[in-house]
C-alpha positions in Angstrom: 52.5 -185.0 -24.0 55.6 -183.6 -22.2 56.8 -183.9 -18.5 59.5 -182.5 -16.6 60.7 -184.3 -14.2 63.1 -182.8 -10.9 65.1 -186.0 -10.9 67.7 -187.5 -8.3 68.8 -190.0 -9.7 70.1 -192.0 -6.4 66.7 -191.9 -5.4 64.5 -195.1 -6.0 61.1 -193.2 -5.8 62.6 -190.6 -8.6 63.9 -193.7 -10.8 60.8 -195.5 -10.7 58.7 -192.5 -11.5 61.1 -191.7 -14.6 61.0 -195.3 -15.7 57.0 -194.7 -15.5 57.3 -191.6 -17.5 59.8 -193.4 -19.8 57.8 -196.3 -20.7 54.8 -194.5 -21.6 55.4 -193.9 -25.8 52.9 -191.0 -25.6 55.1 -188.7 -23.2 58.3 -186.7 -24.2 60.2 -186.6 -20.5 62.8 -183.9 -19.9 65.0 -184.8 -17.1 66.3 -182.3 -14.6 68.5 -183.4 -11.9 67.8 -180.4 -9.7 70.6 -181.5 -7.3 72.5 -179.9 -10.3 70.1 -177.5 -11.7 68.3 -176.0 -9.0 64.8 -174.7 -9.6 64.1 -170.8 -8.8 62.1 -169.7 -6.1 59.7 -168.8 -8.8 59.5 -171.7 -10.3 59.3 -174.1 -7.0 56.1 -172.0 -5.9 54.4 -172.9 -8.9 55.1 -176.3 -8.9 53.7 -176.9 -5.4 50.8 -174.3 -6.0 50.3 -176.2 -9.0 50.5 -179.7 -7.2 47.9 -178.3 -4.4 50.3 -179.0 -2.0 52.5 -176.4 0.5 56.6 -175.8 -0.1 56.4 -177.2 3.6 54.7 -180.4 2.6 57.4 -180.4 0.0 60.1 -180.4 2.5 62.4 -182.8 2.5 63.2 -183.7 6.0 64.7 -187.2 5.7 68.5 -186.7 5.4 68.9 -183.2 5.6 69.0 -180.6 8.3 65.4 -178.8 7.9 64.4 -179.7 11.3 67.5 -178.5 13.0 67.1 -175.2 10.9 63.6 -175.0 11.8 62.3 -175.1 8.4 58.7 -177.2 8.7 57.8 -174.2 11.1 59.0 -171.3 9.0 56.8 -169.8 6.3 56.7 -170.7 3.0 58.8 -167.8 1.8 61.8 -168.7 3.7 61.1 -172.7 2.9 61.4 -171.7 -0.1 64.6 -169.8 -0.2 66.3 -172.2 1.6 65.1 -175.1 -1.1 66.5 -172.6 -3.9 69.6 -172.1 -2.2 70.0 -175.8 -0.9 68.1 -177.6 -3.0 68.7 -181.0 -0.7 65.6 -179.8 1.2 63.1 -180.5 -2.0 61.4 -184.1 -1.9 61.6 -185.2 -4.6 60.4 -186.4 -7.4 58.2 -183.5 -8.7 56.3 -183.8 -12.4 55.5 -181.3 -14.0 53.0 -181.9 -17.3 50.4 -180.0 -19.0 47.8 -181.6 -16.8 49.2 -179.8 -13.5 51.9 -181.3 -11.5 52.8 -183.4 -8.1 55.3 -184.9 -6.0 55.2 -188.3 -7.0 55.6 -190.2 -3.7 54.6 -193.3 -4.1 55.8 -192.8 -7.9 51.9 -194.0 -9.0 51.1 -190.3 -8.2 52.6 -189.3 -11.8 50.0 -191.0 -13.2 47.3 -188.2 -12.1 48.6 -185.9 -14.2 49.2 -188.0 -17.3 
C-alpha cells in the first residue's frame, strides 16, 4: 500500500504518524514536507473532502495568524487560498492512502485508512 504523508517534520504529531507509517512493512510512504512543497488548492480540497472533514476544520490556528485574519469564519474557498499561499495555516499531518485520507491528530487516526 502507499501513503503520502504532508509532513512537518518539527512537529511531534507528524513524526509519530510517519514513524507509524514507517514501521508498518506493508506501506510504501512518500514524504512531503508541505512547508516546502505546498499542496494546490486543488489538491487540499480533495484531501479534506476526502477526509470528511472541512478546510476550516483543517485550519491550523495554533501558531499562526488565522484568527487575526479571520480565517475560521471565512468560506472554504478563501481558507483555502490562504492555506495554498501560506501553507503555515494547514494542520497537519494529513495521509493520504488508497483507503481515503485524514488528518491524523492524535497520529492513531492514520490507522483508519490503512
Amino acid at each position: 500500500m502507499k501513503a503520502t504523508i504532508w509532513h512537518n517534520p518539527k512537529c511531534g504529531t507528524s513524526r509519530k504518524t510517519l514513524a507509524i507509517l514507517e514501521n508498518l512493512s506493508k506501506v510504501d510512504v512518500e514524504v512531503i514536507e508541505y512547508l516546502k512543497d505546498p499542496p494546490s488548492v486543488e489538491k487540499l480540497a480533495q484531501l479534506y473532502r476526502d477526509a470528511g472533514i472541512t478546510p476550516n476544520e483543517g485550519l491550523r490556528m495554533r501558531g499562526t495568524d488565522a484568527q487575526e485574519r479571520g480565517l475560521p469564519d471565512a468560506s472554504a474557498e478563501e481558507v483555502l487560498a490562504a492555506m495554498a499561499a501560506d501553507p503555515i495555516l494547514i494542520e497537519r499531518p494529513l495521509v493520504e492512502t488508497d483507503k481515503g485520507a485524514r488528518l491524523c491528530r492524535p497520529q492513531d487516526q492514520v490507522l483508519e485508512i490503512l
